[in-house]
N, C-alpha and C positions, 0 to 999 in steps of 0.2 A: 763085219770089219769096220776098222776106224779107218778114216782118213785124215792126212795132217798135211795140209799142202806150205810150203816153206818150212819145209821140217827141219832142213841143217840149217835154218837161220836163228834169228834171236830165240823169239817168244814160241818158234814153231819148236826146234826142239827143246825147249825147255817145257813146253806141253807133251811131247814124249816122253821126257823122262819125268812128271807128274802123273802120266795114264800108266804108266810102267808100274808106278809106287801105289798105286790105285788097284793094281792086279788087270791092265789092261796086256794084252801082249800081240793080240789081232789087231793088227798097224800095217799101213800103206802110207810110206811116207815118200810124199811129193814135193820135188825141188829140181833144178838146174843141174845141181851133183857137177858141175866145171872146179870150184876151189877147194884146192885141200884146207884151208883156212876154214872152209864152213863145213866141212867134210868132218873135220875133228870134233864139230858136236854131236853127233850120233854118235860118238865112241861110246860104249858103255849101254846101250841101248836094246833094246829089244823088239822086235816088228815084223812085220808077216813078211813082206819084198821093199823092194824102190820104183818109183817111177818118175820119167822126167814130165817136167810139166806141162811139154807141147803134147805130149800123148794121151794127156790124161782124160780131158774134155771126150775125145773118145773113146778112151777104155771105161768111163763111167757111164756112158750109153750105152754099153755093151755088160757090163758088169753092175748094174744097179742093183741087183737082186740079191747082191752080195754086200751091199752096202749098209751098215747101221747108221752112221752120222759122218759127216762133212763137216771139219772146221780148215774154212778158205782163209788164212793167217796168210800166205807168201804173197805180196803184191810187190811191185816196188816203192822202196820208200825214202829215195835218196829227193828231200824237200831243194836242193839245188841244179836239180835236173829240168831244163826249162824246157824240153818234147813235149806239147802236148799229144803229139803221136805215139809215144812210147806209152803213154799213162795212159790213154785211150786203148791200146793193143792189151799193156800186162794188167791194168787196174779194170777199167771199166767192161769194155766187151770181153775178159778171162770171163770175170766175176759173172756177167750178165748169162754167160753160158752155163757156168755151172748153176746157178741160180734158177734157171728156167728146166735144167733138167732136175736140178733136186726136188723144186716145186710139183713138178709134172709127177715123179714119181712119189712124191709124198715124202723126199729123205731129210734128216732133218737136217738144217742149215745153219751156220755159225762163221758168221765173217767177221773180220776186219775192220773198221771203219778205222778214225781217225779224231781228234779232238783238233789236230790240223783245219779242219770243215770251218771251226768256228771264226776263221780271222783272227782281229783285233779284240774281238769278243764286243761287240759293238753290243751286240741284242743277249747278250750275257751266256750263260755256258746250261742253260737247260734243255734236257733231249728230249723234250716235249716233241710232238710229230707233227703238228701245228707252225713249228718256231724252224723247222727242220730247211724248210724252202726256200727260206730266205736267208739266211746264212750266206757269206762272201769270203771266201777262202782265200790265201795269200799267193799262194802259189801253184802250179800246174800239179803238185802230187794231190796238195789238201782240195782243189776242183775236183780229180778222179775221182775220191771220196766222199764228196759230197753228191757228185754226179748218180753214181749210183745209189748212194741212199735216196736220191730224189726217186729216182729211176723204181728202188723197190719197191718205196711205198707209193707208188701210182699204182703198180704192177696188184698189190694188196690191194687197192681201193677199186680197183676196176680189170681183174683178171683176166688174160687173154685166154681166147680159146687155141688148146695143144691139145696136135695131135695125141690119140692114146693118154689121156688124161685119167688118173684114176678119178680125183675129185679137184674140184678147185682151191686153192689156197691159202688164203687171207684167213687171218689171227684169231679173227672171232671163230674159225670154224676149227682153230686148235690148231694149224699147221706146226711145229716143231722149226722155226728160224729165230734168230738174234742176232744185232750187230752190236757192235762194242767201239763204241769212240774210246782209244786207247788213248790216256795221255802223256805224262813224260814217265814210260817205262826205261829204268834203269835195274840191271843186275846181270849174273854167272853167262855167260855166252853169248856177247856182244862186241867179244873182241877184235873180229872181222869185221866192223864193220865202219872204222878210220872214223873219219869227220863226226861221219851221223850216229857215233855213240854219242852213249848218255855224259852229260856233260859231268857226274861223279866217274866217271870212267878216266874223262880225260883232267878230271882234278887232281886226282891222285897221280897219273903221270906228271902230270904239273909238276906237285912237289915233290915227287922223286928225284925227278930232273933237278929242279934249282932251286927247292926247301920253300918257294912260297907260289902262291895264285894271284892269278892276277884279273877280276872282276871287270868287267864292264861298269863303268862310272852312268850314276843315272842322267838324265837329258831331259828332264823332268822336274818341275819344280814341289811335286805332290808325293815323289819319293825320292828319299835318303841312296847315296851310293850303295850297292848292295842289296837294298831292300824290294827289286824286282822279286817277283814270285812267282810259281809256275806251282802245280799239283802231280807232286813226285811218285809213284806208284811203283814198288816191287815186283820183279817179273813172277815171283811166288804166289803174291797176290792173284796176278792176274791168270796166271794157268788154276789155281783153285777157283774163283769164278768161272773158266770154261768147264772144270770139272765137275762141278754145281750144276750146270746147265744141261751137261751129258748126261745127269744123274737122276735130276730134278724134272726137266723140262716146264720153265716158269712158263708164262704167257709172249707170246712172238713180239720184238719191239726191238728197238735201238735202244740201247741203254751207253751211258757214262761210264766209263769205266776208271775211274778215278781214284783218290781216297776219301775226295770231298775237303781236305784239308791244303790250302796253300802255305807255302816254305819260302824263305826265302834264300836268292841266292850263297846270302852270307850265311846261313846256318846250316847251307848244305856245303858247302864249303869249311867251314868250323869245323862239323861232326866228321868230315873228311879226314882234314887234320888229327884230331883225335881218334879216329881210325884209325889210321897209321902211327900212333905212340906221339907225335909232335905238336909242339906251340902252334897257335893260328901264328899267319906269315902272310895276310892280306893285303894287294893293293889295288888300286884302280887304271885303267885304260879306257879313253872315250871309245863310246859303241861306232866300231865303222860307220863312217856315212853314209855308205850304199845299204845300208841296212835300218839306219836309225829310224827311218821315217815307219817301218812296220814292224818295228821289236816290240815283238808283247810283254809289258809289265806286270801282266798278271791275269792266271791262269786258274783257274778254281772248279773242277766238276761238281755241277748239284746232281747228287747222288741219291737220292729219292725214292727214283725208281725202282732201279735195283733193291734197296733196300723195303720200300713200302709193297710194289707191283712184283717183283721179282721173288720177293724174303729171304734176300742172302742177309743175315746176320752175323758172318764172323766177325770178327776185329782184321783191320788193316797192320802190317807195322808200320809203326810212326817212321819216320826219314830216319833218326838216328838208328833206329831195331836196323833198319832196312840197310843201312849204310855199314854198319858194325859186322852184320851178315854178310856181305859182299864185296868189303875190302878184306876182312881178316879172312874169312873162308873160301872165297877167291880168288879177288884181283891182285892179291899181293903174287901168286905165281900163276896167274891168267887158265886158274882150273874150270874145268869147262863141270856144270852142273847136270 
């Protein structure tokens, strides 16, 4: 049996309905199940039961032997949530549970991380495991994620002793884990998700509403208005890399999960426009001040790994593929994927 923990949210079921298209159909998908908003992405879907995800921790102690792979996708991930108690409860000690019983039982592991970890990008964007420690994160979600990545790979470098341990775990002995610094994934079943969608989500509401966008003005003397840049990633993309890793099983590591290619604001915003059949209708607004002092201008995954360590070789879609996908076959009547 597969496991998909945040499965009625974004990227969780849209990896549902990629193991579905795969011939997967032995599915246990775990989530909260409270919103019918999130509710309506599993429509369509196929899977063994539900379970909510205070239970799960001990039904996977109980039920390991039933288990082929764990992909821990649901954390929270609202970046203006200032608890660090919440992020400590749902992000770090969820994870550190499941993580110790997957290890212990040998099952193989696929989390979540975050491209959040990196801050400002001071010490650049590579998932070296070395560069991993020092990393300084903006806010109480991208700490939770950084936390435990620290937390894992100690746990790799010096394994504790568990109880009923088949064998020990660390990468060189072949364990079956990867994380994935996700970065700005946008696409189909995100609509739930207000603020902290993907900001071509709320481009396109943009100009529905009032025919143009309206940009962040840069604050910067090194870039042009508009020309901030971040590294846009297709949620399609990103469930075929977890697919790959079900399939494949590369070597255990944190990888990027990126395209490797930075976009900028104004050309995701264009391609937008053009999405939608109309003329760009661009202007600028200065970037709030409570904000301006840690707006990242730019965002770039070196993507290497995966490609060199890992050998995923497909093509990415570019921001336009990706965007042409997603408004016209989507978000134009918010169809869930």
């Amino acid at each position: 049996m597969i496991i998909v923990t945040g499965a009625a949210g974004f990227i969780g079921s849209c990896l549902v309905r990629r193991l579905n298209q795969a011939g997967y159909r032995e599915i246990l998908v775990v989530d909260e199940f409270s919103r019918p908003d999130k509710l309506r992405n599993l429509e369509g879907k196929t899977f063994r039961d539900k379970l909510h995800r205070d239970s799960f921790p001990a039904w996977l102690e109980k039920n390991y032997r039933d288990v082929e792979v764990v992909f821990h996708i649901g954390t929270r991930t609202d970046t203006t949530e200032l608890s660090v108690e919440i992020f400590n409860q749902l992000n770090l000690d969820y994870s550190k549970a499941l993580w110790n019983t997957c290890s212990d039982r040998q099952i193989p592991f696929f989390y979540a991380s975050s491209a959040a970890t990196y801050g400002l990008g001071e010490q650049g964007y590579s998932d070296d495991h070395t560069t991993i420690p020092g990393l300084r994160p903006l806010n109480p979600y991208g700490q939770s994620k950084q936390d435990f990545d620290v937390w894992l790979l100690r746990q790799l470098a010096a394994p504790p002793a568990m109880a009923g341990a088949v064998a020990p775990p660390p990468a060189e002995a072949g364990f079956p884990w990867a994380g994935f610094k996700f970065f700005n994934v946008y696409g189909p079943n995100e609509y739930h998700k207000g603020r902290m969608a993907s900001v071509i989500f709320h481009t396109a509401r943009q100009i529905k509403a009032t025919g143009g966008m309206k940009l962040f003005r840069s604050h910067r003397s090194d870039f042009k208005d508009g020309e901030q840049s971040r590294d846009f990633i297709y949620v399609k993309d990103v469930v075929d890399v977890l697919l790959f890793f079900l399939e494949k099983r590369p070597p255990g590591a944190i990888y990027n999960l990126g395209t490797g290619n930075a976009r900028t604001f104004l050309d995701l915003a264009t391609a937008t426009f053009r999405a939608l059949g109309k003329e760009p209708n661009i202007s600028f607004i200065d970037t709030p001040a409570d904000i301006r002092d840690t707006y990242q201008y730019y965002t770039q995954a070196d993507m290497s790994k995966l490609r060199a360590l890992a050998g995923y070789s497909a093509p990415f879609y570019s921001l336009e593929e990706g965007i042409d996908d997603y408004v016209q076959g989507y978000l134009h009547d918010e169809r869930i994927w």
